[in-house]
MDAnalysis code that builds the backbone (N, CA, C; Angstrom):
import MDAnalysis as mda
import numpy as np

u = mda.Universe.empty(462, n_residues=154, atom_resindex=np.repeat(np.arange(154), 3), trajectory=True)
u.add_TopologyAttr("name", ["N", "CA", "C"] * 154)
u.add_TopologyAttr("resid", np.arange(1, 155))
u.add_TopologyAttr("resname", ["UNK", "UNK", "UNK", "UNK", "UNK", "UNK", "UNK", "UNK", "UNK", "UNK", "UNK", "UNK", "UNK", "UNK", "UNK", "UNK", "UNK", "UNK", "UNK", "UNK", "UNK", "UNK", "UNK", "UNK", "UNK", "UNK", "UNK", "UNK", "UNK", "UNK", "UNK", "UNK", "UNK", "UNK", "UNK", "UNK", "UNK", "UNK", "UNK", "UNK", "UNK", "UNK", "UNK", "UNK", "UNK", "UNK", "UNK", "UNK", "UNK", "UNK", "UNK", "UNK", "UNK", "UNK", "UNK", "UNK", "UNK", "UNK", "UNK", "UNK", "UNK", "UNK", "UNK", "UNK", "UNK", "UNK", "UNK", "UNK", "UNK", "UNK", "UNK", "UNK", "UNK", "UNK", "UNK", "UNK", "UNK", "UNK", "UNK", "UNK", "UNK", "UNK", "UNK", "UNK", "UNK", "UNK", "UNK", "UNK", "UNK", "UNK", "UNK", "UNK", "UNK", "UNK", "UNK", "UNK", "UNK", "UNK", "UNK", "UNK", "UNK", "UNK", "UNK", "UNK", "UNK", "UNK", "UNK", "UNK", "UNK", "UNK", "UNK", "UNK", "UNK", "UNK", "UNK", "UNK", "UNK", "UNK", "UNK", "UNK", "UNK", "UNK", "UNK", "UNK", "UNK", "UNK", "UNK", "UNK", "UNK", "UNK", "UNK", "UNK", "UNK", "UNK", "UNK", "UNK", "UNK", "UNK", "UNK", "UNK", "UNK", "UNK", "UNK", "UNK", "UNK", "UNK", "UNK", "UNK", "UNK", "UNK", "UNK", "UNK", "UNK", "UNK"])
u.atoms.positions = np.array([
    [-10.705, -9.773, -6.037],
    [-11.758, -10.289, -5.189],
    [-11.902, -11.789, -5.362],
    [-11.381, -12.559, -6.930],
    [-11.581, -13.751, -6.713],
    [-10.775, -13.879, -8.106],
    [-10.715, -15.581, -8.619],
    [-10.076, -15.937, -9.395],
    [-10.668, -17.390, -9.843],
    [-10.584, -17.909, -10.958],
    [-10.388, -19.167, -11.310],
    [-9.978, -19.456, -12.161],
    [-9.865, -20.390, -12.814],
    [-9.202, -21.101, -14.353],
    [-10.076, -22.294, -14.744],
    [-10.804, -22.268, -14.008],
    [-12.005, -23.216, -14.587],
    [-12.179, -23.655, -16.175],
    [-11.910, -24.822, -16.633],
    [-11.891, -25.252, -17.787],
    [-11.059, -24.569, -18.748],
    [-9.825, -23.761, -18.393],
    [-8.653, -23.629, -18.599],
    [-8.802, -22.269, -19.362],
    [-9.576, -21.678, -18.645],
    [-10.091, -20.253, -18.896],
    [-9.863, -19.091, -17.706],
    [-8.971, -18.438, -17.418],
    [-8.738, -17.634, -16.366],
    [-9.506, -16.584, -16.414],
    [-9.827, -16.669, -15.528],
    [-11.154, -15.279, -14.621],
    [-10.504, -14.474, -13.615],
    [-10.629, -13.291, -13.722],
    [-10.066, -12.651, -12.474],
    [-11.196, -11.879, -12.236],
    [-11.442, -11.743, -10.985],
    [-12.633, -11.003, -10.470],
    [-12.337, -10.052, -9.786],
    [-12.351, -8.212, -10.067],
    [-11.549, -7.241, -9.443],
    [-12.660, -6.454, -8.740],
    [-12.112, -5.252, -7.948],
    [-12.848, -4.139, -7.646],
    [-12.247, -3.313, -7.849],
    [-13.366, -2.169, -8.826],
    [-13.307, -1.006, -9.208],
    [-12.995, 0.276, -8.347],
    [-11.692, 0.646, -8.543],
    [-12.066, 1.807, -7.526],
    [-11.402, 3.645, -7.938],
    [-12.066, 3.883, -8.199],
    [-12.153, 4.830, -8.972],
    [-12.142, 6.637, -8.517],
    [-11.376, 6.474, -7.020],
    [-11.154, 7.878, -6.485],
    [-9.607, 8.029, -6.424],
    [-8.922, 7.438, -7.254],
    [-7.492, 7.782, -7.805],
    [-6.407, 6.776, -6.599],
    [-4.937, 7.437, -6.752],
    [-4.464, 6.738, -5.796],
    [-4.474, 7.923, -3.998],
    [-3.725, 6.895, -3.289],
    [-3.787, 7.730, -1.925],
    [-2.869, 8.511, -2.084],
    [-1.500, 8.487, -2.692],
    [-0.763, 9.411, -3.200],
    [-1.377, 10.791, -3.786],
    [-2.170, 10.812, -4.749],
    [-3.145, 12.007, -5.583],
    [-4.041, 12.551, -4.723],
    [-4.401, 11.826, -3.922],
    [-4.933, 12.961, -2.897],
    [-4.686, 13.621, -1.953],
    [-3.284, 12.792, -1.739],
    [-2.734, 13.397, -0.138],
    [-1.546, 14.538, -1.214],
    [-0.866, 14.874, -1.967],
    [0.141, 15.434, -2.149],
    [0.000, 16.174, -3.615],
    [-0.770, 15.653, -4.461],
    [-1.159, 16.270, -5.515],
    [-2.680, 17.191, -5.872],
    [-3.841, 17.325, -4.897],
    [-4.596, 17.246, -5.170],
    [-5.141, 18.486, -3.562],
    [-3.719, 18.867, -3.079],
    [-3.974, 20.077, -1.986],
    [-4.301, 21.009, -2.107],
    [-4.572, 21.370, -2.999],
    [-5.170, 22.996, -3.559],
    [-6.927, 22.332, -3.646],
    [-7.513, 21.119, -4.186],
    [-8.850, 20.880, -4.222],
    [-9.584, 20.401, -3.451],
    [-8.906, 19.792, -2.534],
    [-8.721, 19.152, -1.232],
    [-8.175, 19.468, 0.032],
    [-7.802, 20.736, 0.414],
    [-7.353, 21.372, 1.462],
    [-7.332, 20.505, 2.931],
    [-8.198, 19.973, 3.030],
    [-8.366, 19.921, 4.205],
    [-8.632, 18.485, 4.679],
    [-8.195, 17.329, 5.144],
    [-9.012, 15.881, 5.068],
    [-9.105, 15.524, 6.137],
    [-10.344, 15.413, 7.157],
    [-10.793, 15.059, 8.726],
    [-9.908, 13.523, 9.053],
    [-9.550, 13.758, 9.854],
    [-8.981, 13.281, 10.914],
    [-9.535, 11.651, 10.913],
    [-10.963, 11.680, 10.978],
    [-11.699, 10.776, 11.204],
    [-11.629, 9.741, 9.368],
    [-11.313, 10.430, 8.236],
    [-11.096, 9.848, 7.295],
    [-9.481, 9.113, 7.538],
    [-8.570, 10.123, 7.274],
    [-7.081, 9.370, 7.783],
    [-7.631, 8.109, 8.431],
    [-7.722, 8.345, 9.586],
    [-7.682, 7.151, 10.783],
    [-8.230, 5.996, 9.725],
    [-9.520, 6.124, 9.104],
    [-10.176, 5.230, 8.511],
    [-9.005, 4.597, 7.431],
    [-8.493, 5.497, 7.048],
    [-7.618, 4.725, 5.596],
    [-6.341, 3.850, 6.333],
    [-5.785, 4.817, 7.377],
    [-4.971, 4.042, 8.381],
    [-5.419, 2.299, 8.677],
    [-6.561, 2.102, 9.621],
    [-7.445, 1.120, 9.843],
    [-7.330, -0.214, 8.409],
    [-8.163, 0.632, 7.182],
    [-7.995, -0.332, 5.825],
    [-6.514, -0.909, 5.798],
    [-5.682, 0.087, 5.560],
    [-4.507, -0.565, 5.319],
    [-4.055, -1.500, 6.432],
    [-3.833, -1.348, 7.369],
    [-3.454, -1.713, 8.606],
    [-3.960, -3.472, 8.462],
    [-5.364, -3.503, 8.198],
    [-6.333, -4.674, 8.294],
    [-5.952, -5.361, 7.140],
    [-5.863, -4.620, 5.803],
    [-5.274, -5.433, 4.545],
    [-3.567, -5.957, 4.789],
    [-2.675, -5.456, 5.890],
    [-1.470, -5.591, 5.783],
    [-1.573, -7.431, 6.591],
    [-2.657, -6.603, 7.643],
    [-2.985, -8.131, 9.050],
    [-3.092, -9.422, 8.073],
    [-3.985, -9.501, 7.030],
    [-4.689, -10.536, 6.415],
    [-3.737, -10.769, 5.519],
    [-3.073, -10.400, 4.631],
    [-1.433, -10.585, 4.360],
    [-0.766, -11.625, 5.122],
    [-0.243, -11.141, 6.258],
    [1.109, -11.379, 6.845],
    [0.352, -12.794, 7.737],
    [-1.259, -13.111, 8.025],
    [-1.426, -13.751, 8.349],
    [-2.332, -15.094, 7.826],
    [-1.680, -15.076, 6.672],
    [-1.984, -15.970, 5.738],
    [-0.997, -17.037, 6.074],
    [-1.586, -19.086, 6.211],
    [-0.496, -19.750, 5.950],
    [0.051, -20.071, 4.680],
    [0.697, -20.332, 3.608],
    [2.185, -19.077, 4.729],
    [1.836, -17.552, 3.958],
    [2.564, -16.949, 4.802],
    [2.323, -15.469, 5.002],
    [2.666, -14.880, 3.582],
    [2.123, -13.826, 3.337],
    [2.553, -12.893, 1.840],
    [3.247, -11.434, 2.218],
    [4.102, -11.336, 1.484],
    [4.757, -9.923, 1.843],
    [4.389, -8.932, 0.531],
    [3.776, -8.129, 0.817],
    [3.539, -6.735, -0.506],
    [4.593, -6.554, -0.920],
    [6.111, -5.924, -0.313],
    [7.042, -5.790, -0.180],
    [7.159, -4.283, -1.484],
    [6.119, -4.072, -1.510],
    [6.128, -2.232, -2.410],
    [4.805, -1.563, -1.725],
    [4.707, -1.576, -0.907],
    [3.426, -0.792, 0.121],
    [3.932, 0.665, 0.151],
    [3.100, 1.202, -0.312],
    [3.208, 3.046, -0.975],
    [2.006, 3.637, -1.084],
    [1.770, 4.984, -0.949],
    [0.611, 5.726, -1.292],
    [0.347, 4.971, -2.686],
    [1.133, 5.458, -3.415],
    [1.000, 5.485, -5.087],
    [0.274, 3.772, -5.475],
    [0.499, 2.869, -4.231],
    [-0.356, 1.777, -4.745],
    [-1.462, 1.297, -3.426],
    [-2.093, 2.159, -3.341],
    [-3.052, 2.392, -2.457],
    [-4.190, 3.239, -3.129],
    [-5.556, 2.550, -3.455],
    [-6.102, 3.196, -4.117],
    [-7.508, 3.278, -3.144],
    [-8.215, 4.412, -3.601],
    [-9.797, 4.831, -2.898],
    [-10.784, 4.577, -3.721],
    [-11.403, 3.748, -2.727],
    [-12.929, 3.335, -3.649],
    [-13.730, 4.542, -4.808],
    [-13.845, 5.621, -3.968],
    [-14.154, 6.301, -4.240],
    [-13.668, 7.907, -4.656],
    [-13.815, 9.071, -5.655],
    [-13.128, 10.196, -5.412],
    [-13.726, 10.946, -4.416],
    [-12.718, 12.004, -4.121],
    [-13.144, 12.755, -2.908],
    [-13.418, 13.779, -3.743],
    [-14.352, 14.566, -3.163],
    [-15.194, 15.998, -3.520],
    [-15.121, 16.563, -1.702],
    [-14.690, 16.385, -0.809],
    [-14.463, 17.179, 0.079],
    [-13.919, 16.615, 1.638],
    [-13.546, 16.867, 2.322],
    [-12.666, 16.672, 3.658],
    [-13.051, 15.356, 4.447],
    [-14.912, 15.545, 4.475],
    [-15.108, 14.484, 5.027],
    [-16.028, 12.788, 4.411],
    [-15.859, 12.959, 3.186],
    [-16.158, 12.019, 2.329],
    [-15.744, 10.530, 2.648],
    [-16.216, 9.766, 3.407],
    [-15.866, 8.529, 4.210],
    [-15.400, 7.967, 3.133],
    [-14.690, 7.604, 1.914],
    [-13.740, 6.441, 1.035],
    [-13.253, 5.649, 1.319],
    [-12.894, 5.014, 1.205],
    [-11.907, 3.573, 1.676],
    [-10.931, 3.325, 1.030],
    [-10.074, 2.710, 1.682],
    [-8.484, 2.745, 0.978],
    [-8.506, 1.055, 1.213],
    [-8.188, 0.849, -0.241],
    [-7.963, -0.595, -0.696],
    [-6.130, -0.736, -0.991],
    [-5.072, -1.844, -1.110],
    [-3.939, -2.221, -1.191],
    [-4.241, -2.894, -2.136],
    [-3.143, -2.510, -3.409],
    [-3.400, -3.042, -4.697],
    [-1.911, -3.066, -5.175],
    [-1.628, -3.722, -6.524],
    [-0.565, -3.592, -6.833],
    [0.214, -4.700, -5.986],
    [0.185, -6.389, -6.794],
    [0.905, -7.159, -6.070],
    [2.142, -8.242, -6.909],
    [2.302, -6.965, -7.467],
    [3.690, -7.877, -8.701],
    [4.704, -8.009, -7.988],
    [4.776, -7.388, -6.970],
    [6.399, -7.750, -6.038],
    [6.278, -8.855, -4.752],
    [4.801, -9.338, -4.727],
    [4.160, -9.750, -3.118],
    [4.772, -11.273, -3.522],
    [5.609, -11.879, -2.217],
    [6.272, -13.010, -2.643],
    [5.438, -13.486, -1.036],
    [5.434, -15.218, -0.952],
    [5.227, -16.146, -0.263],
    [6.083, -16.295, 0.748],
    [5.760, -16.048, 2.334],
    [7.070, -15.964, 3.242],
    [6.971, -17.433, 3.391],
    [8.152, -17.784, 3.263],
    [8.733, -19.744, 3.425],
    [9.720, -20.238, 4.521],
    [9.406, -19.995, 5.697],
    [10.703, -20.614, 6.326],
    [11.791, -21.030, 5.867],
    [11.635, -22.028, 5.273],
    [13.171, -22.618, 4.762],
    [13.688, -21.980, 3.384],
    [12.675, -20.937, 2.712],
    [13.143, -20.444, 1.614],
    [14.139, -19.374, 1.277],
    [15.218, -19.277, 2.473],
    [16.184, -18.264, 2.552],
    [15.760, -16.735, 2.321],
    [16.707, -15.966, 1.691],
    [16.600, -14.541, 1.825],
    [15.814, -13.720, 0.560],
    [14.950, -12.861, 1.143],
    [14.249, -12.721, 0.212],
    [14.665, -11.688, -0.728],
    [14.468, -11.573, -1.916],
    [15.508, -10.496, -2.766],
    [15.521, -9.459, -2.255],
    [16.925, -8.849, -2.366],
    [17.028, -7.238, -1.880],
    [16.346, -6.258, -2.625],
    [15.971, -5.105, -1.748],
    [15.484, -3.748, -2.927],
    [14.527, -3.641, -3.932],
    [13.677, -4.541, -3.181],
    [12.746, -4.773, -3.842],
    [11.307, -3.490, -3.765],
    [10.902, -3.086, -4.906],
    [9.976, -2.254, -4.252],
    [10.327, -0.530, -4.536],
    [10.041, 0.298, -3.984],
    [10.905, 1.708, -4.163],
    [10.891, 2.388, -3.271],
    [12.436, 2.855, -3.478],
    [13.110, 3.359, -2.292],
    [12.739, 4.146, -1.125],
    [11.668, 5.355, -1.696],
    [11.117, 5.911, -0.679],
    [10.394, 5.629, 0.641],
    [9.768, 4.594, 0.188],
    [9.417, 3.490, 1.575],
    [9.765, 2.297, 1.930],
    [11.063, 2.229, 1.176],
    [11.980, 0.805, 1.411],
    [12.962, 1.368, 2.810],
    [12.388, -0.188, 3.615],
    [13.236, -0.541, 4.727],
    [14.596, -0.336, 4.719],
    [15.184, -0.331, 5.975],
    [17.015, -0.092, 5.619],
    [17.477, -1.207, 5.373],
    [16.606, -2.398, 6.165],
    [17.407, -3.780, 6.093],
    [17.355, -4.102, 4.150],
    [15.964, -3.773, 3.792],
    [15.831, -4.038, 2.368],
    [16.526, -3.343, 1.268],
    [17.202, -2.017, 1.908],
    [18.043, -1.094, 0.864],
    [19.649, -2.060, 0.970],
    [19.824, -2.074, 2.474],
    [21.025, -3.082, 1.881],
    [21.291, -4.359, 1.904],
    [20.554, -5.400, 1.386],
    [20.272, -6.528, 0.674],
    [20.761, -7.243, 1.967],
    [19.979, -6.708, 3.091],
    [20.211, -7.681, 4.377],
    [18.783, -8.506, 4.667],
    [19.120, -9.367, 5.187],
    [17.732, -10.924, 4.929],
    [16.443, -9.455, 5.684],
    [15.370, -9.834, 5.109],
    [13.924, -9.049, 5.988],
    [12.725, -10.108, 5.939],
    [11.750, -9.507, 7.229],
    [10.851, -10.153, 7.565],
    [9.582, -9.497, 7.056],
    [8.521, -9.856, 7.573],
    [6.793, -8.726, 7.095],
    [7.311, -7.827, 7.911],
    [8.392, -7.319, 8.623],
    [8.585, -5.980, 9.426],
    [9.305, -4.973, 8.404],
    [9.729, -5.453, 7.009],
    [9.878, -4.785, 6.108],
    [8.463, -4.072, 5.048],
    [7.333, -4.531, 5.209],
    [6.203, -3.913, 5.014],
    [5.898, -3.257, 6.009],
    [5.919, -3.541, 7.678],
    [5.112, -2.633, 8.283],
    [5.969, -1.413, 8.346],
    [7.126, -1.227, 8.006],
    [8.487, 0.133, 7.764],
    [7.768, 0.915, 7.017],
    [7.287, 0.062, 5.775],
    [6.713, 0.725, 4.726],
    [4.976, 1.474, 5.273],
    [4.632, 0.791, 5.988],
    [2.680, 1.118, 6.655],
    [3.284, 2.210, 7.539],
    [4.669, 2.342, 7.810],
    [5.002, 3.177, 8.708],
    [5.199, 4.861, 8.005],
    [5.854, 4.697, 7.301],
    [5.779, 5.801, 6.182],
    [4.656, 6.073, 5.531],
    [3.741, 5.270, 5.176],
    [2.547, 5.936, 4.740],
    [1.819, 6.906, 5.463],
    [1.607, 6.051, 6.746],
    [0.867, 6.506, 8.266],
    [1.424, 8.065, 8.093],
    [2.891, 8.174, 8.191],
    [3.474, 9.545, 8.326],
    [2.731, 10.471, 7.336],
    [2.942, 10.123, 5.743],
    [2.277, 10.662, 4.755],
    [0.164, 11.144, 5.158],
    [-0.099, 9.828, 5.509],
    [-1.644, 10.513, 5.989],
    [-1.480, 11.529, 6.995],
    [-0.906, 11.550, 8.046],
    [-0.904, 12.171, 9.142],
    [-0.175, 13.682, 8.901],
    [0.801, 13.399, 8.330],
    [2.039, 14.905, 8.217],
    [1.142, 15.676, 6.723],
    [1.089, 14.882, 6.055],
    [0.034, 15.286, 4.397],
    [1.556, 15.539, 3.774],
    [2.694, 14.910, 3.612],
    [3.610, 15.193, 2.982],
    [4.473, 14.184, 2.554],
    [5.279, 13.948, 1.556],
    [5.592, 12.879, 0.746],
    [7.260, 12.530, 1.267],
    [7.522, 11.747, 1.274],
    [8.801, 11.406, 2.328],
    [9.730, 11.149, 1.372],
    [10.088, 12.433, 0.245],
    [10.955, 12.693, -0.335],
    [10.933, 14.090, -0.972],
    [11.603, 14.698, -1.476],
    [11.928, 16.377, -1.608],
    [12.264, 16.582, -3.472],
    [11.212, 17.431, -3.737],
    [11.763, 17.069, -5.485],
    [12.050, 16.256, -6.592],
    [10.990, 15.130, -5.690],
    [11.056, 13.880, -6.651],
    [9.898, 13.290, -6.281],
    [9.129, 12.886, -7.789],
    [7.818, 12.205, -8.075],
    [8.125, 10.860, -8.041],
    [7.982, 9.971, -7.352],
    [8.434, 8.624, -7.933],
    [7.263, 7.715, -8.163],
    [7.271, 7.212, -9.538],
    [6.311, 7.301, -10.507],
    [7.006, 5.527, -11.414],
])
């Protein structure tokens, strides 16, 4: 939420959010959670969507470039279907500075399950390599299923 170093003392100013990740509720957490309204999805859809906008439209622009359930977290826990939460984008150890003149940005960055094709094979990518990734999530809220088969990726 904020930051300084004021008198050579670093402050980081966070928000707490403490209803797990979007991963744990959409794929781990279906037996306690059966059921999640339509009208919540859309909402977490919306958050992310708006956190990706304010990103990519920063001068100059920032790329997440690891946008995943698993780093998507809810304000709040859910106790039932229609529990309005909010989905915050967290997790920015991979988020690099888009630079015009700063050539290609590292390949494979991020994990695989919602890595772009251009980014699996170390071909130059744009912020259209995050929205690949907002694209697969979307699927995950919407389908309620994890866009890989027998593997936790963790």
């Amino acid at each position: 939420m904020g930051a300084t170093a004021d008198q050579g003392h670093p402050v980081i100013v966070t928000e707490f959010c403490h209803g797990g990740t979007l991963f744990e509720v959409l794929h781990e957490k279906k037996k306690s959670i059966p059921e999640i309204s339509f009208k919540l999805r859309w909402r977490w859809a919306q958050d992310i969507a708006k956190g990706l906008h304010f990103m990519h439209c920063l001068k100059p622009p920032l790329m997440h470039r690891d946008l995943k359930s698993l780093n998507l977290l809810l304000t709040d826990e859910m106790e039932g279907p229609n529990d309005l939460v909010r989905c915050k984008i967290t997790d920015f150890g991979l988020t690099r500075s888009v630079q015009e003149d700063s050539g290609m940005m590292t390949g494979q960055a991020g994990t695989f399950h919602w890595m772009a094709p251009e980014v699996l094979e170390n071909s130059p990518y744009t912020q259209s390599a995050d929205v690949y990734s907002f694209g697969i999530v979307l699927w995950e809220i919407l389908a309620r299923e994890p866009p890989f088969k027998n593997h936790t990726p963790h």
